[in-house]
Each structure stands twice: as structure tokens, then as C-alpha cells.
C-alpha positions as a Markdown table, in Angstrom:
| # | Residue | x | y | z |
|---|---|---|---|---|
| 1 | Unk | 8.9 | -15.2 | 32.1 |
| 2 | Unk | 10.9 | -13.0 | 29.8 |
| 3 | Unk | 8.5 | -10.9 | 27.1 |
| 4 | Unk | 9.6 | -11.4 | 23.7 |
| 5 | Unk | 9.9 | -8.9 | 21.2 |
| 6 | Unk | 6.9 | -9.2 | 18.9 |
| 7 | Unk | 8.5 | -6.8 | 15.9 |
| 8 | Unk | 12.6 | -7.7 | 14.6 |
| 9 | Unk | 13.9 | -5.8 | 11.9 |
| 10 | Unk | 17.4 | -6.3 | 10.3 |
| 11 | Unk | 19.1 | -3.5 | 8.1 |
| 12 | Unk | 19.6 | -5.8 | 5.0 |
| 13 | Unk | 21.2 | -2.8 | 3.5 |
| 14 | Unk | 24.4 | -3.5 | 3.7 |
| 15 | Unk | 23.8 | -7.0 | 2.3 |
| 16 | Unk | 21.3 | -5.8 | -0.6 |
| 17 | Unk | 22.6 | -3.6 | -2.5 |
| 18 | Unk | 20.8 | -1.8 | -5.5 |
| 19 | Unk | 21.5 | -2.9 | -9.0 |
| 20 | Unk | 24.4 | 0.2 | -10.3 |
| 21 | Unk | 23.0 | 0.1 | -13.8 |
| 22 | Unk | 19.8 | 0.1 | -13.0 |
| 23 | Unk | 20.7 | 2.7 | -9.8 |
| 24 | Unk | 22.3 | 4.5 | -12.5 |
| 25 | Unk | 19.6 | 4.8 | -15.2 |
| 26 | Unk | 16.9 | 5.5 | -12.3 |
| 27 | Unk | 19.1 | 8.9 | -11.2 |
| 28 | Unk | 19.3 | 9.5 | -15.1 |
| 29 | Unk | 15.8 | 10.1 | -15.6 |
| 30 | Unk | 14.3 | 10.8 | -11.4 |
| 31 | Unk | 13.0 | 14.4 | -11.7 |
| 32 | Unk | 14.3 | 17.5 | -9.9 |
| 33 | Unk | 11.4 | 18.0 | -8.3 |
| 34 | Unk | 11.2 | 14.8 | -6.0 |
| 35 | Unk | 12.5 | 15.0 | -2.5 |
| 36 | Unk | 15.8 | 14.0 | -0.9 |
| 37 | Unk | 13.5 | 11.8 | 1.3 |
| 38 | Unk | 11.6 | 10.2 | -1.8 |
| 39 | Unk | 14.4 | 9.6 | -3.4 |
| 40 | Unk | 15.7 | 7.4 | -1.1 |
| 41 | Unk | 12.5 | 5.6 | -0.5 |
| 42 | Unk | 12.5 | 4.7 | -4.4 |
| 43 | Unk | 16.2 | 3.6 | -4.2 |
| 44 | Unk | 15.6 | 1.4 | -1.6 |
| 45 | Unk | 12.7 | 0.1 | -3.5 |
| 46 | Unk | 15.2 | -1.4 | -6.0 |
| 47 | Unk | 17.3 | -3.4 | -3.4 |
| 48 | Unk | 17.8 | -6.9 | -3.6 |
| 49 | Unk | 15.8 | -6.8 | -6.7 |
| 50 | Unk | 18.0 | -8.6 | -10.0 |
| 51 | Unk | 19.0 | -6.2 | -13.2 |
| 52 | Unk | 15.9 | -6.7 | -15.4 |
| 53 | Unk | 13.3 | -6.8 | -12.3 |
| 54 | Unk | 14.9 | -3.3 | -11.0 |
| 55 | Unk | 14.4 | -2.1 | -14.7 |
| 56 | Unk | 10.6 | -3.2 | -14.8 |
| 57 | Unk | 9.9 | -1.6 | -11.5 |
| 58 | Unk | 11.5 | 1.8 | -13.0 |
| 59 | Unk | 9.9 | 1.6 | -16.1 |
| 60 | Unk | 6.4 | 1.3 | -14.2 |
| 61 | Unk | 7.0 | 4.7 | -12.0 |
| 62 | Unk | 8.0 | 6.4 | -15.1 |
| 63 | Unk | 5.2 | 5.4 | -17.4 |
| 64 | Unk | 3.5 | 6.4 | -14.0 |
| 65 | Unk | 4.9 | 9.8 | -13.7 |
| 66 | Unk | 4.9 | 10.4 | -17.4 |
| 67 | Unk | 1.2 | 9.3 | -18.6 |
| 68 | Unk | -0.5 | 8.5 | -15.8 |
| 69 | Unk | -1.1 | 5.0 | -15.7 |
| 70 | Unk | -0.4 | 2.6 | -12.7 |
| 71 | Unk | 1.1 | -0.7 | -14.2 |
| 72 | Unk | 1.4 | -3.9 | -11.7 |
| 73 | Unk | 3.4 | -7.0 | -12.4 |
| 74 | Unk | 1.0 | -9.6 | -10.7 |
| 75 | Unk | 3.7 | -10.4 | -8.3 |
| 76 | Unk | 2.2 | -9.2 | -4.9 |
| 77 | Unk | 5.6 | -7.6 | -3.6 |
| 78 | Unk | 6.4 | -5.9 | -5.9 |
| 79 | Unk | 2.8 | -4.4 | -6.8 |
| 80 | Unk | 2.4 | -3.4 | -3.0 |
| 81 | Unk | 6.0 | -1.9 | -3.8 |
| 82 | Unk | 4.3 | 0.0 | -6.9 |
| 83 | Unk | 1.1 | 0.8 | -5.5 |
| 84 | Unk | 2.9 | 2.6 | -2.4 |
| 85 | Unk | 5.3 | 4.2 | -4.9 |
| 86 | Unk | 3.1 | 5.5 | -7.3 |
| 87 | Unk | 1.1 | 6.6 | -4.1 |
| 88 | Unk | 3.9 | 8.9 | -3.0 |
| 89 | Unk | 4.6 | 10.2 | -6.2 |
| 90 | Unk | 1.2 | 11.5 | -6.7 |
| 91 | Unk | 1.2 | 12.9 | -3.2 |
| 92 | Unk | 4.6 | 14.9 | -3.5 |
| 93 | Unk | 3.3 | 15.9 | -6.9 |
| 94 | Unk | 0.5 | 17.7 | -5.3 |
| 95 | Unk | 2.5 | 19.2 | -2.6 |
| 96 | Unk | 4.4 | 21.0 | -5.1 |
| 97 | Unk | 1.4 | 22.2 | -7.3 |
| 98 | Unk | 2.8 | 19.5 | -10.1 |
| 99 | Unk | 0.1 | 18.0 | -12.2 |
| 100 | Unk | 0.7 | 14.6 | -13.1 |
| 101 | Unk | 0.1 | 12.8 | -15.4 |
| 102 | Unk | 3.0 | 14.8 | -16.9 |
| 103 | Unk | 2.5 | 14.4 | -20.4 |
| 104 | Unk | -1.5 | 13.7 | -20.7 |
């Protein structure tokens, strides 16, 4: 009996690429202060996602950043997305003595 593998993952990078407008505005306004490693996290956030829901989900981690409060879409993905996001952020924030919500 041959044991099958209970875990597959496929990179889907290749094949799901990030929006480049929406890649684009996100490197416009990411701030200096977030990590190489971060920053990738959030960029791969935004693949496979269309234009407008890439947008939403970088509006949300700005408003985030910027006043503090966690906004969800009611679509479970992508709020787990956020909710891990926005749980990062805060965490790197601290690491770095950077009180957030940036503009309280």
C-alpha cells in the first residue's frame, strides 16, 4: 500500500500574476518601513485577484495603516486575507517602535 501525500501545493505564481496597476499603485503608497519579507507577503496577497478587488484589498491595509481601522469585505477569503494582513502589519509596526494607527 503506497502512503499518499496528505498536503499538495502548486506554485500558481507563475500562472497568477498581480494586477500591474494595481501592483503599481500598492509600491506607490507601501511605506519604507515594511520589510522585504512583508512586502512580498502583501504582493502575493494581490495575486489572482481582478483590478477593482486588488484595489479594495489595498485600500483596506491603508485605511488600516493610516487610521487604524480593520475593514472586511464579507467575502471570507479575502477577510482571512485582511485579517492576517492587518495582523502583520501591526506586528512589524511594533518591532520597529512605529505606532500605528498612523494618523490617529
Amino acid at each position: 500500500m503506497i502512503d499518499l501525500p496528505k498536503v499538495q501545493v502548486y506554485n500558481g505564481r507563475r500562472d497568477h500574476s498581480v494586477d500591474h496597476y494595481a501592483a503599481g499603485q500598492w509600491q506607490r503608497q507601501e511605506l519604507e518601513w515594511v520589510d522585504e519579507r512583508l512586502r512580498a507577503q502583501l504582493e502575493d496577497m494581490l495575486r489572482g485577484l481582478d483590478r477593482k478587488m486588488a484595489q479594495e484589498v489595498i485600500g483596506c491595509i491603508l485605511y488600516f495603516i493610516n487610521w487604524g481601522i480593520r475593514n472586511y469585505l464579507d467575502l471570507w477569503h479575502i477577510d482571512g486575507m485582511l485579517k492576517t494582513a492587518y495582523n502583520k502589519i501591526e506586528h512589524a509596526a511594533a518591532q520597529q517602535g512605529i505606532k500605528l494607527p498612523l494618523f490617529p
